[in-house]
Structures are given as structure tokens and as C-alpha cells.
PyMOL CGO cylinders between C-alpha atoms (Angstrom):
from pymol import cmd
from pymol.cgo import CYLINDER

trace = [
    CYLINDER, 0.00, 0.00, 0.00, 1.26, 3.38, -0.90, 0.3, 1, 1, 1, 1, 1, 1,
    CYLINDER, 1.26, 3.38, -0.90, 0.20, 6.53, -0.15, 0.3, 1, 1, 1, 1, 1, 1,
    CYLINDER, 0.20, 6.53, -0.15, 0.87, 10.35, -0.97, 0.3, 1, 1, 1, 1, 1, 1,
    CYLINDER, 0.87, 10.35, -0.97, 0.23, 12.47, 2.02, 0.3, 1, 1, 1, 1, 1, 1,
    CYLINDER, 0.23, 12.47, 2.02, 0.09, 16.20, 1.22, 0.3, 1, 1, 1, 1, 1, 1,
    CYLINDER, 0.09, 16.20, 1.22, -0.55, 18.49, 4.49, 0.3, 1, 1, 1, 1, 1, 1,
    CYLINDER, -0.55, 18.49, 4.49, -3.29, 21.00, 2.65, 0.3, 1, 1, 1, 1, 1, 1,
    CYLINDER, -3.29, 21.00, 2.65, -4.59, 24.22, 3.56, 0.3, 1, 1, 1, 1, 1, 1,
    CYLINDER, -4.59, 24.22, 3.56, -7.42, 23.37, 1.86, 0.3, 1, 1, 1, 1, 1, 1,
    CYLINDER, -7.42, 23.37, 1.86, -8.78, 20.07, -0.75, 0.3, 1, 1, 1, 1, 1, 1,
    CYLINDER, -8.78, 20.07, -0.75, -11.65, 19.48, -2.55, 0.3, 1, 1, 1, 1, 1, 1,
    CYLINDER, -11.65, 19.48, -2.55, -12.69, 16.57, -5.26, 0.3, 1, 1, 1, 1, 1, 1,
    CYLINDER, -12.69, 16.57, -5.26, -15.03, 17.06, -7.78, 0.3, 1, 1, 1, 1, 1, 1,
    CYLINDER, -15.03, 17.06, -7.78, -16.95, 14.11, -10.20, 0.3, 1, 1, 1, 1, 1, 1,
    CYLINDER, -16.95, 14.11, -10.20, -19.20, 15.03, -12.88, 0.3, 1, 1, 1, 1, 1, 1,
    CYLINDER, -19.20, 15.03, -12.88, -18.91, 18.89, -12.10, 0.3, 1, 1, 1, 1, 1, 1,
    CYLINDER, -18.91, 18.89, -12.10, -19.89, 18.25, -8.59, 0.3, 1, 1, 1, 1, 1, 1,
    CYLINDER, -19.89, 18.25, -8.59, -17.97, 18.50, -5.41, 0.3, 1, 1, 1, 1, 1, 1,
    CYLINDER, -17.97, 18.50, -5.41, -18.07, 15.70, -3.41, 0.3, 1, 1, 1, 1, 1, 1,
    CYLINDER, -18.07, 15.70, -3.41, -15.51, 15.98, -0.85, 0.3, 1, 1, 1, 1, 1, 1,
    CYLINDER, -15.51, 15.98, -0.85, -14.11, 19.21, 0.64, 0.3, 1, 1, 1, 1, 1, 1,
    CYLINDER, -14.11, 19.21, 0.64, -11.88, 20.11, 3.71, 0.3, 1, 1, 1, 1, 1, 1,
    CYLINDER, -11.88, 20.11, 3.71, -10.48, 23.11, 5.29, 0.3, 1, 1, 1, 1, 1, 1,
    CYLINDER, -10.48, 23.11, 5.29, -7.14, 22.08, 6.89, 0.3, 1, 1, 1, 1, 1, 1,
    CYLINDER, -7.14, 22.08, 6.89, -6.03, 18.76, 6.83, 0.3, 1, 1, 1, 1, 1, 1,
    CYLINDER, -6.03, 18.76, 6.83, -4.42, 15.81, 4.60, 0.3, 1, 1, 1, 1, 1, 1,
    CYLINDER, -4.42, 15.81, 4.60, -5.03, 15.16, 1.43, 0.3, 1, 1, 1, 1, 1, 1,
    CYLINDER, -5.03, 15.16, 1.43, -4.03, 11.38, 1.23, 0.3, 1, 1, 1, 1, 1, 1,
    CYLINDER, -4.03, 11.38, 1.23, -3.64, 9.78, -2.42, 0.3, 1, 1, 1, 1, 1, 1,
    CYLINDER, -3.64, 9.78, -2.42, -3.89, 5.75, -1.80, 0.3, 1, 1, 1, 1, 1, 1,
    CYLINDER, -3.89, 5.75, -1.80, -2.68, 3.37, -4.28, 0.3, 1, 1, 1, 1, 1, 1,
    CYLINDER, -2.68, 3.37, -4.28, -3.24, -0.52, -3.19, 0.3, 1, 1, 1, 1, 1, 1,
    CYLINDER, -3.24, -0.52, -3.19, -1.76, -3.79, -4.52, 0.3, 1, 1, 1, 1, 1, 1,
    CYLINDER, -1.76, -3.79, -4.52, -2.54, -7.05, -4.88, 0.3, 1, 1, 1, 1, 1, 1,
    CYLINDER, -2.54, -7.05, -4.88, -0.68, -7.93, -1.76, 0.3, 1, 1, 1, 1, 1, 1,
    CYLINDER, -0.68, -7.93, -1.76, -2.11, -5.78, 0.14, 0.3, 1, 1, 1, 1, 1, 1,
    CYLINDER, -2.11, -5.78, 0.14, -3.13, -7.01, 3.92, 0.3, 1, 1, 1, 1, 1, 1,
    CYLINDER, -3.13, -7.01, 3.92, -5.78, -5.81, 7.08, 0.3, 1, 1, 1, 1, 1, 1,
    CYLINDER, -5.78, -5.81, 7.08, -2.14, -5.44, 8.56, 0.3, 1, 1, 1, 1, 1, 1,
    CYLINDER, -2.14, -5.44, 8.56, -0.61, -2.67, 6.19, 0.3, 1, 1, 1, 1, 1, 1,
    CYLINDER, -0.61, -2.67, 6.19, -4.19, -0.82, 6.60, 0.3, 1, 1, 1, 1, 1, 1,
    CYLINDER, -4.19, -0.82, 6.60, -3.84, -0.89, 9.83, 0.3, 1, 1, 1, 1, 1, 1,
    CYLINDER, -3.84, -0.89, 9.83, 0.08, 0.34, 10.14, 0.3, 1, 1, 1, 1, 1, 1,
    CYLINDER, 0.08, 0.34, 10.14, -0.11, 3.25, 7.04, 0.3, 1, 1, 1, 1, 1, 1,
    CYLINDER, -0.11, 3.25, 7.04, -3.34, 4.29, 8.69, 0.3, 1, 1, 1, 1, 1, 1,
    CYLINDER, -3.34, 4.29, 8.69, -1.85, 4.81, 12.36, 0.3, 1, 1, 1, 1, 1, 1,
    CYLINDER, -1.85, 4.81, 12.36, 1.10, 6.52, 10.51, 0.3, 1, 1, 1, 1, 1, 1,
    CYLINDER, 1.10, 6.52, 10.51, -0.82, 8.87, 8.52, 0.3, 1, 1, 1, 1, 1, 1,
    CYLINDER, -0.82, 8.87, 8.52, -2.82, 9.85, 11.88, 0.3, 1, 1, 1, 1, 1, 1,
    CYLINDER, -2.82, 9.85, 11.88, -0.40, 10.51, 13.60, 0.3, 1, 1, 1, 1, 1, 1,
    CYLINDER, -0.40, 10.51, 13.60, 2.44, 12.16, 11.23, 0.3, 1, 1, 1, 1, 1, 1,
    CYLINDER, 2.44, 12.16, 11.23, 3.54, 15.56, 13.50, 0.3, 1, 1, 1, 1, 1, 1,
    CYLINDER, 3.54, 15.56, 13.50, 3.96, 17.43, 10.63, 0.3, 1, 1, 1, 1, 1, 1,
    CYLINDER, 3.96, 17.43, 10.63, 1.72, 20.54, 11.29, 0.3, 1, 1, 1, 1, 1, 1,
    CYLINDER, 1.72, 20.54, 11.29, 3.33, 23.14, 13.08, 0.3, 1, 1, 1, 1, 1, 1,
    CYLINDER, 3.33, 23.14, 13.08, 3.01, 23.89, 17.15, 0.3, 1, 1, 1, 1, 1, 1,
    CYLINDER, 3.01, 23.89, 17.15, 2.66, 26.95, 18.59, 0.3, 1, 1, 1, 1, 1, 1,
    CYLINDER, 2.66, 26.95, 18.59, 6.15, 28.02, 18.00, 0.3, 1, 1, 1, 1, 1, 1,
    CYLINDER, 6.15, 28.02, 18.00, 6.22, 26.55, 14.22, 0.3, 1, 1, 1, 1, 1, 1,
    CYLINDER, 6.22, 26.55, 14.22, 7.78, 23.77, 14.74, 0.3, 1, 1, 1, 1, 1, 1,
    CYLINDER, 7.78, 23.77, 14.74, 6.33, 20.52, 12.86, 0.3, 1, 1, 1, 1, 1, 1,
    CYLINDER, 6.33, 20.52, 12.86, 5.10, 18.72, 16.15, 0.3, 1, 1, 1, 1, 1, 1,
    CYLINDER, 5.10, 18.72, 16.15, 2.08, 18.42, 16.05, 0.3, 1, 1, 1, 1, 1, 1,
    CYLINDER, 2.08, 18.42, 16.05, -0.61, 15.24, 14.19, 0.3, 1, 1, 1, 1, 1, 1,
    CYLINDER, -0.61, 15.24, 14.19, -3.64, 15.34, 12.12, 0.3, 1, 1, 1, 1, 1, 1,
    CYLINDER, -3.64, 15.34, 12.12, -5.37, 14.10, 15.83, 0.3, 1, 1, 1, 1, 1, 1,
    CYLINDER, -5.37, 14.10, 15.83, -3.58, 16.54, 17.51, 0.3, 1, 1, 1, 1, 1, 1,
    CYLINDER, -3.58, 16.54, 17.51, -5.12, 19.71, 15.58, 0.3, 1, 1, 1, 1, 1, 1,
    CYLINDER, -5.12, 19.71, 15.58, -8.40, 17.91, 14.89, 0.3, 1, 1, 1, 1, 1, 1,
    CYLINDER, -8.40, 17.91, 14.89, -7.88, 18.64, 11.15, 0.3, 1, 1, 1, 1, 1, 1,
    CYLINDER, -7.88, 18.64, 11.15, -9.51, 17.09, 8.47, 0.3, 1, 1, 1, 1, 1, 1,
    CYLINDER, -9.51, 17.09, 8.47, -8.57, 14.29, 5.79, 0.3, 1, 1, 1, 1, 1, 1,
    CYLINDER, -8.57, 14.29, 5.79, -9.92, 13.23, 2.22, 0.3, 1, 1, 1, 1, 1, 1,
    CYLINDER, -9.92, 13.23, 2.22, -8.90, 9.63, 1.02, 0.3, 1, 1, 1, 1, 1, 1,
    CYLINDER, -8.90, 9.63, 1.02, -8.64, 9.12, -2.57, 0.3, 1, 1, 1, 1, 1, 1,
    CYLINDER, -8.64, 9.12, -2.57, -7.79, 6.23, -4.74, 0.3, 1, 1, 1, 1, 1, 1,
    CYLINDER, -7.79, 6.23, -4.74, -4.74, 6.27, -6.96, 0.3, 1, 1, 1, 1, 1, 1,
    CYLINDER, -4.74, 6.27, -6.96, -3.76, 2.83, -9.11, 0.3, 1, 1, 1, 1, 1, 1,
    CYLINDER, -3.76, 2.83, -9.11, -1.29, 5.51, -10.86, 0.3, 1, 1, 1, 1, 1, 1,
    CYLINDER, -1.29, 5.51, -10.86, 1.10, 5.68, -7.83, 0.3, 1, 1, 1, 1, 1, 1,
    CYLINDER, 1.10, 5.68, -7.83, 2.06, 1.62, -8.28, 0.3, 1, 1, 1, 1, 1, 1,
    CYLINDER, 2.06, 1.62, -8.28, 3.63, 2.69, -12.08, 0.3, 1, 1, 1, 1, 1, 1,
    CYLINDER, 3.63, 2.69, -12.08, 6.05, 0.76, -12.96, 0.3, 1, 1, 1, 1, 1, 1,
    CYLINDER, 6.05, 0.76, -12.96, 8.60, 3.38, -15.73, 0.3, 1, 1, 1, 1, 1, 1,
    CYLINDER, 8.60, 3.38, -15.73, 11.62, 0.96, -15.63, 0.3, 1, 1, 1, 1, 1, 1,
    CYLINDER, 11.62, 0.96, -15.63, 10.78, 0.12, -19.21, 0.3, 1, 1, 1, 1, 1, 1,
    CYLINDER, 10.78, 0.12, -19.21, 9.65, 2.42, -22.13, 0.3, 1, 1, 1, 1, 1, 1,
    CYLINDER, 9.65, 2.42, -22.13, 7.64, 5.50, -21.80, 0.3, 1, 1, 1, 1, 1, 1,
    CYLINDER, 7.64, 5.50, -21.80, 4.39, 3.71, -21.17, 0.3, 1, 1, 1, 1, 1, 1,
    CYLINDER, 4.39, 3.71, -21.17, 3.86, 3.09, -17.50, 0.3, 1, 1, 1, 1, 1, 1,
    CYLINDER, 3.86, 3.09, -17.50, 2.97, -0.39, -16.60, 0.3, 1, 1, 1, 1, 1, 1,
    CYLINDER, 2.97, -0.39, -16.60, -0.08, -0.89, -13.78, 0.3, 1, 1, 1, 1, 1, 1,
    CYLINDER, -0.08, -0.89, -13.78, 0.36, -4.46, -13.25, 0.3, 1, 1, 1, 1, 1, 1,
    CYLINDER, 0.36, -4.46, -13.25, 1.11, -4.04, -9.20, 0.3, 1, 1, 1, 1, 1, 1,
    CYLINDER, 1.11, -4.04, -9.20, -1.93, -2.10, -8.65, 0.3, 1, 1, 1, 1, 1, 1,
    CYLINDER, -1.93, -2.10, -8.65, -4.49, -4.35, -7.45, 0.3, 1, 1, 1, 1, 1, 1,
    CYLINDER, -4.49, -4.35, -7.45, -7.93, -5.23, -9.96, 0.3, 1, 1, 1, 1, 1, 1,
    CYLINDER, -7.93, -5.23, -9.96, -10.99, -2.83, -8.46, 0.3, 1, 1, 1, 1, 1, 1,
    CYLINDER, -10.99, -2.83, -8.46, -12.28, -6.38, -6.88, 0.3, 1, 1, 1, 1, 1, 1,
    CYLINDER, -12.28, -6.38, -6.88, -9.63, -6.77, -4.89, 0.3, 1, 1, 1, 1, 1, 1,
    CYLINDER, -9.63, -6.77, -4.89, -8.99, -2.57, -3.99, 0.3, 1, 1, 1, 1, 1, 1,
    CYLINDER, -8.99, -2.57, -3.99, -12.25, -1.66, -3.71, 0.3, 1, 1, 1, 1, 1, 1,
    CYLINDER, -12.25, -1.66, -3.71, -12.86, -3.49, -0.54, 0.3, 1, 1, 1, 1, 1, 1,
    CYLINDER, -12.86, -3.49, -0.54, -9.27, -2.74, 1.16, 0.3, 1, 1, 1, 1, 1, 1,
    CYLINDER, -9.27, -2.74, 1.16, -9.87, 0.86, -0.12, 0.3, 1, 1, 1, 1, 1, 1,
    CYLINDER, -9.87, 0.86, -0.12, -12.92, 1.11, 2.03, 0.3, 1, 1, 1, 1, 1, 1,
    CYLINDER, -12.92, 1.11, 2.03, -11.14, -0.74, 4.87, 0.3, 1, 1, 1, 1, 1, 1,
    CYLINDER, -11.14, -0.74, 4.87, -8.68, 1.68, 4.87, 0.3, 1, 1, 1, 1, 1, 1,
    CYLINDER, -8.68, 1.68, 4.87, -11.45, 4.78, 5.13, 0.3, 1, 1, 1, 1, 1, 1,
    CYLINDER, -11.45, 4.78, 5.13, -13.10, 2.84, 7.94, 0.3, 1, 1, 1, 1, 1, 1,
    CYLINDER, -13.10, 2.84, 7.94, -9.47, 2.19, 9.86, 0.3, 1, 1, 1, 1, 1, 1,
    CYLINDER, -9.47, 2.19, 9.86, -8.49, 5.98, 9.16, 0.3, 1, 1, 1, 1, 1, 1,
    CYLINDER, -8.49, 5.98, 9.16, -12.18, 7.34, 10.79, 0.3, 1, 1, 1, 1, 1, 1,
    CYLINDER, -12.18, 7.34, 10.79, -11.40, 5.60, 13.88, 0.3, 1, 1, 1, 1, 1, 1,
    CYLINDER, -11.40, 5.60, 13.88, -8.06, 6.10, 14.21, 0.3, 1, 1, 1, 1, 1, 1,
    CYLINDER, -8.06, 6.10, 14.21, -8.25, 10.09, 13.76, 0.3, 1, 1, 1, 1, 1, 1,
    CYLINDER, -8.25, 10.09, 13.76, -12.03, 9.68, 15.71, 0.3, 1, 1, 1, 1, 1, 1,
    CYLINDER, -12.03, 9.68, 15.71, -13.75, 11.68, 12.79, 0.3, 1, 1, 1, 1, 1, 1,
    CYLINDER, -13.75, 11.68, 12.79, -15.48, 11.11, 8.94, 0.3, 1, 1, 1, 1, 1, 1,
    CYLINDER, -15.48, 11.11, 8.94, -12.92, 11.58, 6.33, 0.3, 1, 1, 1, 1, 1, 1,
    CYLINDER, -12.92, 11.58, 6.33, -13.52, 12.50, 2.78, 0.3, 1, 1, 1, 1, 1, 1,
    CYLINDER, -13.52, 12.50, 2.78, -13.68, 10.11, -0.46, 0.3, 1, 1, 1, 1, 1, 1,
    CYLINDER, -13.68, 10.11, -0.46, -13.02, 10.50, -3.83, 0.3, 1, 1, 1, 1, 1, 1,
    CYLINDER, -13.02, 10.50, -3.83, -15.03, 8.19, -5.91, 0.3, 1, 1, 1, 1, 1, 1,
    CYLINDER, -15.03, 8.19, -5.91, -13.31, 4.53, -6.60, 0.3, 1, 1, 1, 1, 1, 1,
    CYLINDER, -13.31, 4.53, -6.60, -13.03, 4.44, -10.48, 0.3, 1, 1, 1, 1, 1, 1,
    CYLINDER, -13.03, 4.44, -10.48, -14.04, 7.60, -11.79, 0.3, 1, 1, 1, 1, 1, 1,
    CYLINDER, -14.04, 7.60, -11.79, -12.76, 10.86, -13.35, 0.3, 1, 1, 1, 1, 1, 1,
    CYLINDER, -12.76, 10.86, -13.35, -11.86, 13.49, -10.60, 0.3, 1, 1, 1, 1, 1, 1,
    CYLINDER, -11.86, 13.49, -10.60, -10.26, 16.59, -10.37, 0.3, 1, 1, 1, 1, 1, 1,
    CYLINDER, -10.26, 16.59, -10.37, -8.99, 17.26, -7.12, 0.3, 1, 1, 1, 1, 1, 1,
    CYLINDER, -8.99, 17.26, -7.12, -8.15, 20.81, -6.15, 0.3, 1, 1, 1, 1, 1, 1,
    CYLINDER, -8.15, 20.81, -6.15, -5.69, 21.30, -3.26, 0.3, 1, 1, 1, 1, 1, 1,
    CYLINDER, -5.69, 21.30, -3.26, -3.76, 24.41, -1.71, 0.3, 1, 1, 1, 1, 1, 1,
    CYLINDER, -3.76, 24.41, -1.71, -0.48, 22.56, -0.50, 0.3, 1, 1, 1, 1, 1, 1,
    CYLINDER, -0.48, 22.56, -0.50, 0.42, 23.91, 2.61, 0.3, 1, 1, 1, 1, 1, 1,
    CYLINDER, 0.42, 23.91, 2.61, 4.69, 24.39, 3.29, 0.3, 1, 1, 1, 1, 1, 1,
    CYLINDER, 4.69, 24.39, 3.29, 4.67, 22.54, 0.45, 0.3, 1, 1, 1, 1, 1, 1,
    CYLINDER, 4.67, 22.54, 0.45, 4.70, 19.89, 3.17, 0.3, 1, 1, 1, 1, 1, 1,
    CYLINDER, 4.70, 19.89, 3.17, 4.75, 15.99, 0.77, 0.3, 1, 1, 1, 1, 1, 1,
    CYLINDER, 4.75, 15.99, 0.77, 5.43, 12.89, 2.35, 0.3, 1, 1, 1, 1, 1, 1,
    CYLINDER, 5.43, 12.89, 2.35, 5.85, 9.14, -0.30, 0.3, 1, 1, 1, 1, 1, 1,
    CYLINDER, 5.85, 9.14, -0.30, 5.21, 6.39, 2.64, 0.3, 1, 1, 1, 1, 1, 1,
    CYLINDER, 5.21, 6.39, 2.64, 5.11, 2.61, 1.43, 0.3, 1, 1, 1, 1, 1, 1,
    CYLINDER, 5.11, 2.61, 1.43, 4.11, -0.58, 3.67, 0.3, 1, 1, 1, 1, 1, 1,
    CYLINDER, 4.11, -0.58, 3.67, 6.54, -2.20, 1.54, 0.3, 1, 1, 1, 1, 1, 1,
    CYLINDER, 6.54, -2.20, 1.54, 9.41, 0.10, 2.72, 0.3, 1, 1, 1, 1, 1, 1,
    CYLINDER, 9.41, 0.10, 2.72, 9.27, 0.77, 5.95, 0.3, 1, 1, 1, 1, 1, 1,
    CYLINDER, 9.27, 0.77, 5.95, 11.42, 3.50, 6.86, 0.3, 1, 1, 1, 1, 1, 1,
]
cmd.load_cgo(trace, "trace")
């Protein structure tokens, strides 16, 4: 499981013209699953993401969580962030899981993330054409992958 965390002043995602999802400040977190994916890598990106102190503390200092300042999150699906670009110019998918297998662990992972940060957290929709809009706060960007823990 991979995931793009982006600390945001501000996020919204729009389908069909319509906003769906929309936060003031918070994460936006862009979620790309695999095959291989387990309840267990849920549940360890999840806690990560929750608790990343990288919004600042009273003296500006990146100290404090996503719990700690109550912000709020939006989780969208990304099969582009398991590209494989070793070959060619045409990025290969094959990692990224089949919708059968990361639809379910996608909504997993929104269910592990509301009760780990104790609050509802925006979606994108699984599948479709979105445009999400986000004001990237620092720019603060963090890559973390189950697969390599660091």
C-alpha cells in the first residue's frame, strides 16, 4: 500500500462537475493498493498517517498530528502511484491491485483511518474521473510505502 500524504490548507474533489468531498485544513491522502495488500498494512499506514507531526506547534515547529489539531482528511484512490517506468515510456499498472480486490481494502482503509483520527474523512469516488483541487500547505509531501518501511 502506498500513499501520498500532502498536508493542505485546503482540498476538494469534484466528479461530474460536482464536489463531493471538501476540507479546510487537513491531509489530502492519495492511496494506491496492490494485490498484496493485507488488514495489517491498513492498519500500520493508517496509524502513521494519523499521527504524522507534521503541522506546526505553537512556535512553528512541525510537532504536532492530524489528531492533535483535529484537522480534516480526504482519502482518494490512486492505481497511478504503483507505475512501474523501468521500461519504455508507457507506464505499466500491473502491481496495482484489480478494483475487486482494492475496492474493498480501499474502504477498509477509510473505515481504519475514521477511527483512528475519531472523525469522517472524505472520499473521492473509486473508479471515476476526478479533479482534485488542493492548496499545499509548506509545500509539506510525504511518499510512505508498507513495503518500505522507513
Amino acid at each position: 500500500m502506498r500513499a501520498v500524504v500532502q498536508r493542505v490548507t485546503r482540498a476538494s474533489v469534484t466528479v461530474e462537475d460536482k464536489i463531493i468531498s471538501k476540507i479546510n485544513l487537513g491531509l489530502l491522502i492519495l492511496l494506491g493498493i496492490e494485490t498484496e495488500d493485507t488488514q495489517e498494512d491498513i492498519e500500520w499506514l493508517s496509524r502513521k498517517i494519523a499521527n504524522l507531526r507534521i503541522f506546526n506547534d505553537e512556535v512553528g515547529v512541525m510537532n504536532k498530528s492530524l489528531i492533535d489539531i483535529n484537522g480534516d482528511a480526504i482519502v482518494v484512490s490512486q492505481f497511478t502511484l504503483h507505475a512501474a517506468t523501468k521500461k519504455g515510456n508507457r507506464p505499466s499498472y500491473i502491481k496495482a491491485a484489480r478494483p475487486e480486490v482494492a475496492i474493498p481494502l480501499y474502504e477498509q482503509f477509510i473505515q481504519q483511518i475514521e477511527s483512528d483520527v475519531n472523525k469522517k474523512v472524505g472520499t473521492g469516488v473509486f473508479g471515476a474521473d476526478m479533479k482534485v483541487d488542493l492548496l499545499n500547505d509548506g509545500p509539506v509531501t510525504i511518499l510512505i510505502d508498507t513495503k518500505n518501511k522507513e
